[in-house]
N, CA, C and O atoms as a DFTB+ gen file, in Angstrom:
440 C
 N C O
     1  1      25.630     -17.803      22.761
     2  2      24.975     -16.560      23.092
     3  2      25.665     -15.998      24.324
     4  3      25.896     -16.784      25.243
     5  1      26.176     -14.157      24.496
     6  2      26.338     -13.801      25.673
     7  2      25.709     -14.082      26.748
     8  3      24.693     -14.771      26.653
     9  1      26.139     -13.636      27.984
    10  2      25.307     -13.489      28.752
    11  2      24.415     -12.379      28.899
    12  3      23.594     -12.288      29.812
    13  1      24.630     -11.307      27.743
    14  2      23.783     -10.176      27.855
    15  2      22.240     -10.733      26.984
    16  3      21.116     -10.259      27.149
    17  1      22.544     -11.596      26.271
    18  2      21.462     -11.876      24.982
    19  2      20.704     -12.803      26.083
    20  3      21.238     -13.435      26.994
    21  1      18.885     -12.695      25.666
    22  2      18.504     -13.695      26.339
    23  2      16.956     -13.834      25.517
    24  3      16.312     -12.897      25.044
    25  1      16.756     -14.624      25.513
    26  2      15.219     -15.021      24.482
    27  2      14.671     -16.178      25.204
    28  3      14.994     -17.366      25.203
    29  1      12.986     -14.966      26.336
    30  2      12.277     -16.005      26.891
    31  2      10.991     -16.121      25.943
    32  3      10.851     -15.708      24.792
    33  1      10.017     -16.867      26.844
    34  2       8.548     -17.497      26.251
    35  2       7.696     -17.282      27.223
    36  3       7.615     -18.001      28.219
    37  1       6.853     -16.067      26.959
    38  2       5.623     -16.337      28.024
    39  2       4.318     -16.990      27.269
    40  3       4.032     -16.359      26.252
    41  1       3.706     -17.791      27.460
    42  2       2.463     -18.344      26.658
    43  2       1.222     -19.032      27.536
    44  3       0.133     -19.419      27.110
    45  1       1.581     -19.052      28.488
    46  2       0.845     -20.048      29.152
    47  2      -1.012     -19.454      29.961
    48  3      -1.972     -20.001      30.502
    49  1      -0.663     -18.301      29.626
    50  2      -2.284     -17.339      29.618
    51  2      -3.392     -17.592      28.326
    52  3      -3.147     -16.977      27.288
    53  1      -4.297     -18.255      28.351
    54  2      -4.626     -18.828      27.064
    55  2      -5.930     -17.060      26.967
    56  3      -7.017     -17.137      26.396
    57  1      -5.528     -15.985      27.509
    58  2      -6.730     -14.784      27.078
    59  2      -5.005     -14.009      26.461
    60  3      -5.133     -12.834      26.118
    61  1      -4.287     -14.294      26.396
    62  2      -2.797     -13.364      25.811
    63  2      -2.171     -13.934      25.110
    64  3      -1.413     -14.760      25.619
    65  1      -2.171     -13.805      23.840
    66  2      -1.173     -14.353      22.844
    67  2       0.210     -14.452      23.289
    68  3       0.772     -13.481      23.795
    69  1       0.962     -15.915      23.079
    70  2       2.486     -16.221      23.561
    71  2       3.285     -14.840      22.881
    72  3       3.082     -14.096      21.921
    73  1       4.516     -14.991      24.187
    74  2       5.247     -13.726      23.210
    75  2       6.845     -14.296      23.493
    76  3       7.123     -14.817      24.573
    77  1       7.678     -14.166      22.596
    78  2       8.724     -14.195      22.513
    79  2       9.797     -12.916      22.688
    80  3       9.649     -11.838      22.113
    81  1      10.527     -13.129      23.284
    82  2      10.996     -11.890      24.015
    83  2      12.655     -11.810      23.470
    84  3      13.055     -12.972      23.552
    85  1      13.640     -11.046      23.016
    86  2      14.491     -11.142      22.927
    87  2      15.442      -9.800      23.597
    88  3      15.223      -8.732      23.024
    89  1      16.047      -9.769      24.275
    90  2      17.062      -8.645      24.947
    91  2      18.700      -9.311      24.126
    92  3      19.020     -10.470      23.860
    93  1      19.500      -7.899      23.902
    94  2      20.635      -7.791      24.151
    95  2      20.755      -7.659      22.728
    96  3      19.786      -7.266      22.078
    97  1      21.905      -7.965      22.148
    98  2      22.307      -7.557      20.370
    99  2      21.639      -8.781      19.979
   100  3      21.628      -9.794      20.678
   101  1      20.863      -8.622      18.408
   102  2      21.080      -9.447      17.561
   103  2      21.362      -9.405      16.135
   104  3      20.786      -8.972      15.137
   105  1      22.808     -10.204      16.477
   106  2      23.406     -10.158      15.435
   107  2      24.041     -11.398      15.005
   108  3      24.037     -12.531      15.485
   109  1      24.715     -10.768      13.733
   110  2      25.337     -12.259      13.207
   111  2      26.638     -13.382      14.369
   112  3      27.117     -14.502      14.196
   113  1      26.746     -12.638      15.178
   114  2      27.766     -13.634      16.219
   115  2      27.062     -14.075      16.777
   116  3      27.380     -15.217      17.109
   117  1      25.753     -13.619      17.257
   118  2      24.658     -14.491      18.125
   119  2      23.527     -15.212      17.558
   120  3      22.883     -15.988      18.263
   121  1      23.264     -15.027      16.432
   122  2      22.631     -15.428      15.583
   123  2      22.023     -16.636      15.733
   124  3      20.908     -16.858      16.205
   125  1      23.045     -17.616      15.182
   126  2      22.370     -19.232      15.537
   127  2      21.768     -19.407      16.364
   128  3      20.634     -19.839      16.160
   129  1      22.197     -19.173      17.645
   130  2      22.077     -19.527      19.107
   131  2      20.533     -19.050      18.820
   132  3      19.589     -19.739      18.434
   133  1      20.575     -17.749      19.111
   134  2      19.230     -17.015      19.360
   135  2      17.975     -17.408      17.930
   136  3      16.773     -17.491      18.186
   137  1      18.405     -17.568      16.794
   138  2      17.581     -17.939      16.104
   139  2      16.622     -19.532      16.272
   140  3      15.423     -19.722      16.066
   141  1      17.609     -20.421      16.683
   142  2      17.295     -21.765      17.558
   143  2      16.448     -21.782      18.409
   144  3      15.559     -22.633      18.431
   145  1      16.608     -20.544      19.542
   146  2      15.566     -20.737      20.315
   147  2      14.106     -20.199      19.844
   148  3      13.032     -20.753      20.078
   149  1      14.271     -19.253      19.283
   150  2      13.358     -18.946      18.983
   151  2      12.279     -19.928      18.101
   152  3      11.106     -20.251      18.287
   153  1      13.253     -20.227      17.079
   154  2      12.235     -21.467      16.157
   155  2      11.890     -22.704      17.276
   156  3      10.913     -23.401      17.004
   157  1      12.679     -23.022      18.575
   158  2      12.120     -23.944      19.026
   159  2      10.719     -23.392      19.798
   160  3       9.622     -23.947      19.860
   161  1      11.047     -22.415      20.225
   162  2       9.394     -22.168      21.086
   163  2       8.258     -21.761      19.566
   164  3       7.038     -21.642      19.684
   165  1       8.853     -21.637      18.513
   166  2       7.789     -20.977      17.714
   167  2       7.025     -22.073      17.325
   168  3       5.830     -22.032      17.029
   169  1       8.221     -23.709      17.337
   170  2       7.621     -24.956      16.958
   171  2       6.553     -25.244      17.844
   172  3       5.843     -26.083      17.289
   173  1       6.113     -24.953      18.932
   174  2       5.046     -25.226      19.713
   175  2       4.114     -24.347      20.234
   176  3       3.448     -24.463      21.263
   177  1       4.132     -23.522      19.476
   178  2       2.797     -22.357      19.497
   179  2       1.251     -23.153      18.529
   180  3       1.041     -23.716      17.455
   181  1       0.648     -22.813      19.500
   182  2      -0.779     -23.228      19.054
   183  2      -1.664     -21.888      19.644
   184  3      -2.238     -21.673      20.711
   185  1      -1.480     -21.138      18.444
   186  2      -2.466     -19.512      18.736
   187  2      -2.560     -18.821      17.742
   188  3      -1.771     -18.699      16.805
   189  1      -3.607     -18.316      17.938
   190  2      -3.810     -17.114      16.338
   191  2      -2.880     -15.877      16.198
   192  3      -2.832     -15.171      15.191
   193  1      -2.148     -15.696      17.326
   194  2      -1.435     -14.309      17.220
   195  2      -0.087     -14.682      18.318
   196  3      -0.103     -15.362      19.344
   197  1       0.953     -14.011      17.711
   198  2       2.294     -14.713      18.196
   199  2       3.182     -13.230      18.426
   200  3       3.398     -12.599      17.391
   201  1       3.820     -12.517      20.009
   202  2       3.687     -11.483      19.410
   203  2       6.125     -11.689      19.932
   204  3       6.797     -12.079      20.887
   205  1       6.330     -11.222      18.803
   206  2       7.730     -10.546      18.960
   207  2       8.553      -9.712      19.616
   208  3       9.268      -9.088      18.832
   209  1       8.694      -9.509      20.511
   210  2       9.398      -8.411      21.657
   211  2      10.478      -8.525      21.749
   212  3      11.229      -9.317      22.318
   213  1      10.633      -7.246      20.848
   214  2      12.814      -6.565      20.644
   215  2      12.540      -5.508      21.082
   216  3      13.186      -4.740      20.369
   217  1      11.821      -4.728      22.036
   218  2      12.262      -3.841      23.055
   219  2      12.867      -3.392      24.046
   220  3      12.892      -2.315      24.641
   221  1      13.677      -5.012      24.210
   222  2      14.863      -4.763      25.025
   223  2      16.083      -5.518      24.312
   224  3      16.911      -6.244      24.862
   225  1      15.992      -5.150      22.853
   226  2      16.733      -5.277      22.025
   227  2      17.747      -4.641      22.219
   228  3      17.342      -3.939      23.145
   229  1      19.474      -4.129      21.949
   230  2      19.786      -2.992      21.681
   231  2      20.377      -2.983      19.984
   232  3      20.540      -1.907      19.410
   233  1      20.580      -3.925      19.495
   234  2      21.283      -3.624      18.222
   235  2      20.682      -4.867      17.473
   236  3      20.397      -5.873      18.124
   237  1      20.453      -4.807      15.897
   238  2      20.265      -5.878      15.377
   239  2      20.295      -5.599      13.609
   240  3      19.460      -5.050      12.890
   241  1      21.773      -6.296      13.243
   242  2      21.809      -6.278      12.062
   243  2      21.009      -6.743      11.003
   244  3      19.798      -6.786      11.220
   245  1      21.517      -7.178       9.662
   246  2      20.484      -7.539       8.634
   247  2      20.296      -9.162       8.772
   248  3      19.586      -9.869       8.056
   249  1      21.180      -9.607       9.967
   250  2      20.663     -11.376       9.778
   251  2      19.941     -11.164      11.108
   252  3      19.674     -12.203      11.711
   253  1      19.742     -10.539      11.418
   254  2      18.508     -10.377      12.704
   255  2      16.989      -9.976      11.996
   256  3      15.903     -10.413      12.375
   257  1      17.251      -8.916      10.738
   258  2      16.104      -8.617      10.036
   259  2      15.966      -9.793       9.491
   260  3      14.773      -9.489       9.483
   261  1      15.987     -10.476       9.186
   262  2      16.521     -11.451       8.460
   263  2      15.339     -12.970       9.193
   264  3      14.305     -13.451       8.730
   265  1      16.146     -13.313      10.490
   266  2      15.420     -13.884      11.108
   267  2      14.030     -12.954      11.507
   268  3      13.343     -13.868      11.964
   269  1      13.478     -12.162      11.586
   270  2      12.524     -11.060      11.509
   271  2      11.440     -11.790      10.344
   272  3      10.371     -12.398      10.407
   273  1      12.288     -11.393       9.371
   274  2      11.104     -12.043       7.710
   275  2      10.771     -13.019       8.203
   276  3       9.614     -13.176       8.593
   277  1      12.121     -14.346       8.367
   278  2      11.893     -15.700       8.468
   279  2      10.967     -16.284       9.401
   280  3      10.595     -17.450       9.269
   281  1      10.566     -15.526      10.356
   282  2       9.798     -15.614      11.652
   283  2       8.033     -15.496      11.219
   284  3       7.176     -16.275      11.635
   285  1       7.847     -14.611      10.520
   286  2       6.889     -13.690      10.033
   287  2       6.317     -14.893       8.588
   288  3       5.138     -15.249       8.587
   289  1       7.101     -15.306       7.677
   290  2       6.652     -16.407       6.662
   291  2       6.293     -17.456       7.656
   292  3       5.202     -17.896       7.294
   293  1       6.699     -18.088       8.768
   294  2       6.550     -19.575       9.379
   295  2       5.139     -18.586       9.953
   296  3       4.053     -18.708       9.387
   297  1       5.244     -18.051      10.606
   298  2       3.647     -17.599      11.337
   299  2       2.537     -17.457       9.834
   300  3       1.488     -18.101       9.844
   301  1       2.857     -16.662       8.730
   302  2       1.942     -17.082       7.704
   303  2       1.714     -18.262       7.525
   304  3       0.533     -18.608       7.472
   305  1       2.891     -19.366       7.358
   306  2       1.991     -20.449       6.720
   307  2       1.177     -21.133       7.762
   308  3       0.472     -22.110       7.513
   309  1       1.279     -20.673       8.757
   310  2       0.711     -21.193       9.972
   311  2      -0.656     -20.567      10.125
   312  3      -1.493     -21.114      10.844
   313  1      -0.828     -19.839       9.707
   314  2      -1.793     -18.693       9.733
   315  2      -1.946     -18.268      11.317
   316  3      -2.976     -18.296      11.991
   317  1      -0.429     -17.806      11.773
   318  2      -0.621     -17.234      12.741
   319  2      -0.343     -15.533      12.328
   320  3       0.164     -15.165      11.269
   321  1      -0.796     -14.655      13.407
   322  2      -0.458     -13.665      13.093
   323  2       0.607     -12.841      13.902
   324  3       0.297     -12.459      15.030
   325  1       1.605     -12.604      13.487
   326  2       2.952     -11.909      13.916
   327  2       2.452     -10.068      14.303
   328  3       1.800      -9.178      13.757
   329  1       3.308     -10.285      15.676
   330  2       2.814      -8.897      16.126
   331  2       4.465      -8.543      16.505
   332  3       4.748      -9.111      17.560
   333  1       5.267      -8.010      16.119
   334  2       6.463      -7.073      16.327
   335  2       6.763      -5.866      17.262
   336  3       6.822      -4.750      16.747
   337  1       6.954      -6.008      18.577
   338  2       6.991      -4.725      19.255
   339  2       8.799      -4.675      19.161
   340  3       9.700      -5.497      18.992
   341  1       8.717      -3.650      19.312
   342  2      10.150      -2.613      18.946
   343  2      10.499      -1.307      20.003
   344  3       9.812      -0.404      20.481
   345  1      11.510      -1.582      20.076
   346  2      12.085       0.021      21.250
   347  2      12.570       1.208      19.857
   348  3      13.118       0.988      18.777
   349  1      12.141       2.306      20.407
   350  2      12.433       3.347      19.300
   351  2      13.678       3.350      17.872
   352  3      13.775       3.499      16.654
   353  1      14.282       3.127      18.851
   354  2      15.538       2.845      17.858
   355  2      15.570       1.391      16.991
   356  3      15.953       1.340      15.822
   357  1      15.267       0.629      17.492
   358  2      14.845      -0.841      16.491
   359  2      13.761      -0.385      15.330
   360  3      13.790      -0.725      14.147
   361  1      13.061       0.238      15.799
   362  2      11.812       0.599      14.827
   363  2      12.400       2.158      14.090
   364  3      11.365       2.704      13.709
   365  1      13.076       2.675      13.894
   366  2      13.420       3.614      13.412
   367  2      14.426       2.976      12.236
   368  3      14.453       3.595      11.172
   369  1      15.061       2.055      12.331
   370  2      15.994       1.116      11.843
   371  2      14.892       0.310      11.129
   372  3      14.985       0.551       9.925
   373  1      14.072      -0.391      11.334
   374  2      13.613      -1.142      10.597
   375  2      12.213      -0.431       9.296
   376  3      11.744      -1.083       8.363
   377  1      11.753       1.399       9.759
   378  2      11.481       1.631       9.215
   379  2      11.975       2.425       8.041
   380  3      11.211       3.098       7.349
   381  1      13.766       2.298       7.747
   382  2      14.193       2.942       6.850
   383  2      14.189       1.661       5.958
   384  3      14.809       1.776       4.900
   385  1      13.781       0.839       6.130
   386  2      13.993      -0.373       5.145
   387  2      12.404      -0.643       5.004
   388  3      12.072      -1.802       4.751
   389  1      11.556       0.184       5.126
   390  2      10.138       0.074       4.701
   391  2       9.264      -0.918       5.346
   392  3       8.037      -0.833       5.385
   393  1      10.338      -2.349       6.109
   394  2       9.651      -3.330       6.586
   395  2       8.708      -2.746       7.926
   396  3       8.343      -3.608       8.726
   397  1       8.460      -1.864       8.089
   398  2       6.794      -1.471       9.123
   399  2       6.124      -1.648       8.022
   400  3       5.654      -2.776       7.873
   401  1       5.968      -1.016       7.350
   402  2       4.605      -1.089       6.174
   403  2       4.454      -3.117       5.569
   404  3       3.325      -3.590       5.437
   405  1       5.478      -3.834       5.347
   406  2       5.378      -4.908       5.327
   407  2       5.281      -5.609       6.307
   408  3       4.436      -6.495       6.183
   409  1       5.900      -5.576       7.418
   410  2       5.412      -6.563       8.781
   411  2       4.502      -5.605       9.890
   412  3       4.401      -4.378       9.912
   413  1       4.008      -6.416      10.614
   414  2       3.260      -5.674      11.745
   415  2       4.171      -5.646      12.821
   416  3       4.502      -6.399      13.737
   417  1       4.530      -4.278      12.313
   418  2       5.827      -3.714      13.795
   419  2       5.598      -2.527      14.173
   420  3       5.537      -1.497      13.501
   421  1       5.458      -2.709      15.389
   422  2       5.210      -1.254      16.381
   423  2       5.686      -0.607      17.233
   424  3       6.021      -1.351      18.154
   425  1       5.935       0.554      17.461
   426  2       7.148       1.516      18.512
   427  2       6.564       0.977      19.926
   428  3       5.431       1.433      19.768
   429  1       6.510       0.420      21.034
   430  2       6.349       0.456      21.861
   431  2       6.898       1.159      23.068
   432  3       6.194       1.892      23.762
   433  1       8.223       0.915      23.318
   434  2       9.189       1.229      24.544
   435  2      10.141       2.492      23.802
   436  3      10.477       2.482      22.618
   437  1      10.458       3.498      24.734
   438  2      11.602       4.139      24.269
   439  2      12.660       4.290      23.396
   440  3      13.460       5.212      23.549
């Protein structure tokens, strides 16, 4: 992973659902890296609602949507619930592919 890419974990407020945070591109060169971390903090979530933050995203191809779905099935079988915040342009991108109406993703930031 660059040094621009970075994917933290805030969780430790038990009245605020954990959130996973990702800045910088995601894409297929960063991919692994960033998909890793993510499944490792997702492996130790114990909460009803898990929320996604790519608002300080700037770019993210189809293996970023990708990890997106894959993120979103592990919180179903978990019966957690996936909350998707998005910066304008992530969510403008992800709603030409219809996935707002299928995942819970929302414009938040600019």
């Amino acid at each position: 992973m660059t040094s621009e890419n970075q994917v933290s974990f805030t969780g430790t407020d038990p009245d605020t659902p954990p959130r996973i945070s990702i800045t910088g591109a995601v894409s297929g060169d960063n991919l692994p890296q960033i998909e890793g971390e993510v499944m490792t903090r997702f492996a130790v979530i114990d909460a009803a609602e898990l929320i996604l933050d790519l608002c300080g995203t700037s770019y993210i191809d189809s293996r970023g949507i990708t990890l997106c779905i894959r993120l979103f099935k592990a919180c179903t079988a978990k019966k957690i619930k996936l909350k998707i915040e998005t910066n304008s342009a992530i969510y403008h991108l992800l709603s030409t592919t219809n996935l707002t109406n299928i995942l819970n993703i929302h414009q938040i930031g600019p």
